[in-house]
LUMRO-627562 format. One record per residue (C-alpha): x, y, z; residue number from 1; residue in one letter. Coordinates in pm, whole numbers, plus 32768, in hexadecimal, padded with zeros to 4 digits. Example, Ala and Ser with C-alpha at 12.3 -4.5 7.8 and 13.67 -1.06 7.14 Angstrom:
% residues 2
<pt xx="84CE" yy="7E3E" zz="830C" k="1" r="A"/>
<pt xx="8557" yy="7F96" zz="82CA" k="2" r="S"/>
//
This chain:
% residues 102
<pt xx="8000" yy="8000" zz="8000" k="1" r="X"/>
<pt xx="8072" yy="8152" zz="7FA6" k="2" r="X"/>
<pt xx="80C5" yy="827A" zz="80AA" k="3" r="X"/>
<pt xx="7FA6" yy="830A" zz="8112" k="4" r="X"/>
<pt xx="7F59" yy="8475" zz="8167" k="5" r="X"/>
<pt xx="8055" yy="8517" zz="8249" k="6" r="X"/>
<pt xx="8130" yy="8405" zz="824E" k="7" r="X"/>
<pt xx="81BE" yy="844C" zz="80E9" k="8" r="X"/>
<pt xx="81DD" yy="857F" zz="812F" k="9" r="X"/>
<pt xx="827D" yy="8555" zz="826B" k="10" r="X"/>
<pt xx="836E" yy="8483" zz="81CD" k="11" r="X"/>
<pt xx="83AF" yy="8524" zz="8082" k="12" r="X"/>
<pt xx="83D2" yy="8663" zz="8173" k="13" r="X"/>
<pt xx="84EF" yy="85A0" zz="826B" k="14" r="X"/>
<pt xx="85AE" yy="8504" zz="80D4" k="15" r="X"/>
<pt xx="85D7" yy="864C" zz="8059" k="16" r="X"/>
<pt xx="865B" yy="8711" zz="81A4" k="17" r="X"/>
<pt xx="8741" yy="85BE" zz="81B1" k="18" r="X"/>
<pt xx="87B5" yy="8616" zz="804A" k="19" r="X"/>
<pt xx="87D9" yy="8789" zz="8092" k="20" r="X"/>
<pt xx="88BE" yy="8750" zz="81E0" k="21" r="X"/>
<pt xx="8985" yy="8687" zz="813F" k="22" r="X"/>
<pt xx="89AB" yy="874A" zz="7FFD" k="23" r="X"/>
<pt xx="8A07" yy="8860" zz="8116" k="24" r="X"/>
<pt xx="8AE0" yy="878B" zz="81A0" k="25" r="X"/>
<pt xx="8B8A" yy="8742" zz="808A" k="26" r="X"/>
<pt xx="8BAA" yy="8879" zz="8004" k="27" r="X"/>
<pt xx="8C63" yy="88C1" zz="8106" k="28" r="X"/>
<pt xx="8D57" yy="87C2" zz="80D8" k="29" r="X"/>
<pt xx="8D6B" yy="8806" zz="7F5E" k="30" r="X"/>
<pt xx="8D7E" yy="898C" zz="7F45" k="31" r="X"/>
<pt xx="8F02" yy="8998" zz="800D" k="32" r="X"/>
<pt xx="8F79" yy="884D" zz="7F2C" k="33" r="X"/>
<pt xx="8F2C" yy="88E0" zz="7E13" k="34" r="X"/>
<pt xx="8F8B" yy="8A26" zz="7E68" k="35" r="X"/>
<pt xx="90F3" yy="89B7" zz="7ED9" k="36" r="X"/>
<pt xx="911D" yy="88C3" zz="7DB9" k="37" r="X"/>
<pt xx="90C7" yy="895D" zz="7C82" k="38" r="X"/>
<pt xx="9191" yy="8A6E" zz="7BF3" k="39" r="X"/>
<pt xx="914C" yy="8BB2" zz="7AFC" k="40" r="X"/>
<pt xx="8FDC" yy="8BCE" zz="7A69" k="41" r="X"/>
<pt xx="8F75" yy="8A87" zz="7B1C" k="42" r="X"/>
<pt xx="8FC5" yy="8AFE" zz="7C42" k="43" r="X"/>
<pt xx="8EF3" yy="8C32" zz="7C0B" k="44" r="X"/>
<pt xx="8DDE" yy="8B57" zz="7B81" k="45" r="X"/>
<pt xx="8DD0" yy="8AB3" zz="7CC5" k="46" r="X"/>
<pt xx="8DF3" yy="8BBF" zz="7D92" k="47" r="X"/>
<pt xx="8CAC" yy="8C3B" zz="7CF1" k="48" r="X"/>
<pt xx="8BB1" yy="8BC0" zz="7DF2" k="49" r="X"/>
<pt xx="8C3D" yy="8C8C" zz="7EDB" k="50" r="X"/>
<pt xx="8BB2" yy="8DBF" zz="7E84" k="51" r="X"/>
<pt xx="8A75" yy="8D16" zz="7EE0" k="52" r="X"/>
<pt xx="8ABD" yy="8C68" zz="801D" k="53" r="X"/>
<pt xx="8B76" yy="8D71" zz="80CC" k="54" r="X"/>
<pt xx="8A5F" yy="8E66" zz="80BD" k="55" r="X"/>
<pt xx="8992" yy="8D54" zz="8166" k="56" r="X"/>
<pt xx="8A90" yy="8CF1" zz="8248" k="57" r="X"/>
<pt xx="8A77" yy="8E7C" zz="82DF" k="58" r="X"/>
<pt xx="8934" yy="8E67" zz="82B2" k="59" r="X"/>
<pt xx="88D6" yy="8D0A" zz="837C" k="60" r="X"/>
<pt xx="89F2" yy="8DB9" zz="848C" k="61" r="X"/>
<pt xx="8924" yy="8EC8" zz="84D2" k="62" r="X"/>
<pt xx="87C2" yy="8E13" zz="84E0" k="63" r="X"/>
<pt xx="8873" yy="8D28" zz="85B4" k="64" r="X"/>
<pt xx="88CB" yy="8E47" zz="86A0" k="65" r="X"/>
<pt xx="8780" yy="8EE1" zz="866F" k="66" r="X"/>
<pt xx="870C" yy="8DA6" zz="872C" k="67" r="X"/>
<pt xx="8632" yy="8D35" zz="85D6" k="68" r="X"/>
<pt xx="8619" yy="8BC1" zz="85C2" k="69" r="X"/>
<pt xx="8617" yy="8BC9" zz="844A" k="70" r="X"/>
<pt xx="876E" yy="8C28" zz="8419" k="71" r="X"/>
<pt xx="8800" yy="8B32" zz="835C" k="72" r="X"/>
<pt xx="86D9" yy="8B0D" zz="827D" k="73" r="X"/>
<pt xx="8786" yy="8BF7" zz="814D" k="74" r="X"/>
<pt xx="88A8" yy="8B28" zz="8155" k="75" r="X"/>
<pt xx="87E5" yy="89BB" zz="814B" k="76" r="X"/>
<pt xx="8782" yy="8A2A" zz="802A" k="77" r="X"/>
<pt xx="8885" yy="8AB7" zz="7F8A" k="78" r="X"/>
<pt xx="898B" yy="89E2" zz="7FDB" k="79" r="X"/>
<pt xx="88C7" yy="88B3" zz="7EFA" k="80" r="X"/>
<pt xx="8920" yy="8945" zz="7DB9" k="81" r="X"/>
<pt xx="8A4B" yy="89D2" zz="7DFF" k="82" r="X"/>
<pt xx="8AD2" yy="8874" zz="7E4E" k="83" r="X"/>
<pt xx="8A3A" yy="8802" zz="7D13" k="84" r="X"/>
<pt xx="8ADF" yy="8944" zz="7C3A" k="85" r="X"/>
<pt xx="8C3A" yy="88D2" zz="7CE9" k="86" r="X"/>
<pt xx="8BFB" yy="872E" zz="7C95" k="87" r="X"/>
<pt xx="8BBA" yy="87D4" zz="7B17" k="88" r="X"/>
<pt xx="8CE5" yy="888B" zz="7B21" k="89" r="X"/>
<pt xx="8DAD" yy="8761" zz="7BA9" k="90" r="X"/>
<pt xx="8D39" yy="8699" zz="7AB5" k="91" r="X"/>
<pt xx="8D9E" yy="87A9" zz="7982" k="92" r="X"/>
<pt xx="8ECA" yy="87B8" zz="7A1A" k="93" r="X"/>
<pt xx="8F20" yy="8657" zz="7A2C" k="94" r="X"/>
<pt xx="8EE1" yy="8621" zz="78D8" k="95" r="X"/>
<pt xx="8F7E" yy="8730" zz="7847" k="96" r="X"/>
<pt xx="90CA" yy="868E" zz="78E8" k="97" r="X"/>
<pt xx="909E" yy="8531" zz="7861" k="98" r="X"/>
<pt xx="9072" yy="860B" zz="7722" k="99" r="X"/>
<pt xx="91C5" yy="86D9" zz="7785" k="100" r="X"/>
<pt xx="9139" yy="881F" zz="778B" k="101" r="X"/>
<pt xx="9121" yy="884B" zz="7917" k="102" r="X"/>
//
């Protein structure tokens, strides 16, 4: 028997704030590697996402100091395709090596 009701929702809500933590937390992870191992306009490519995420990073700081239990809501969000923009660019940049123009 299919989900019924509030229990899909309940449990497609729980998948996708599973997906978007760990997108967050691998963002976190991926935005320093890259940043420290690519060189020139890859670098800069991957630095990109930053002009996003520190913006939200002050932002979050101050709602968190505010006392606003929402704070890190801009950056759950965020931080999801950000990840995904820097697995893209990983990949683009691992193939334009095995094609030797890295």
């Amino acid at each position: 028997m299919p989900f019924q009701g509030d229990t899909f929702y309940l449990v497609l809500g729980f998948a996708i704030m599973s997906i978007a933590g760990l997108a967050l937390l691998g963002y976190l992870v991926l935005q320093p590697v890259m940043a420290f191992r690519l060189s020139g306009g890859w670098r800069m490519a991957a630095l990109a996402p930053l002009i996003v995420t520190i913006p939200l990073v002050v932002q979050a700081a101050y709602a968190l100091e505010a006392g606003s239990n929402l704070w890190p809501l801009w950056l759950i969000f965020a931080t999801p395709f950000a990840f995904l923009y820097l697995l893209v660019l990983a990949g683009m940049h691992r193939k334009a090596a095995r094609m030797g123009h890295s």
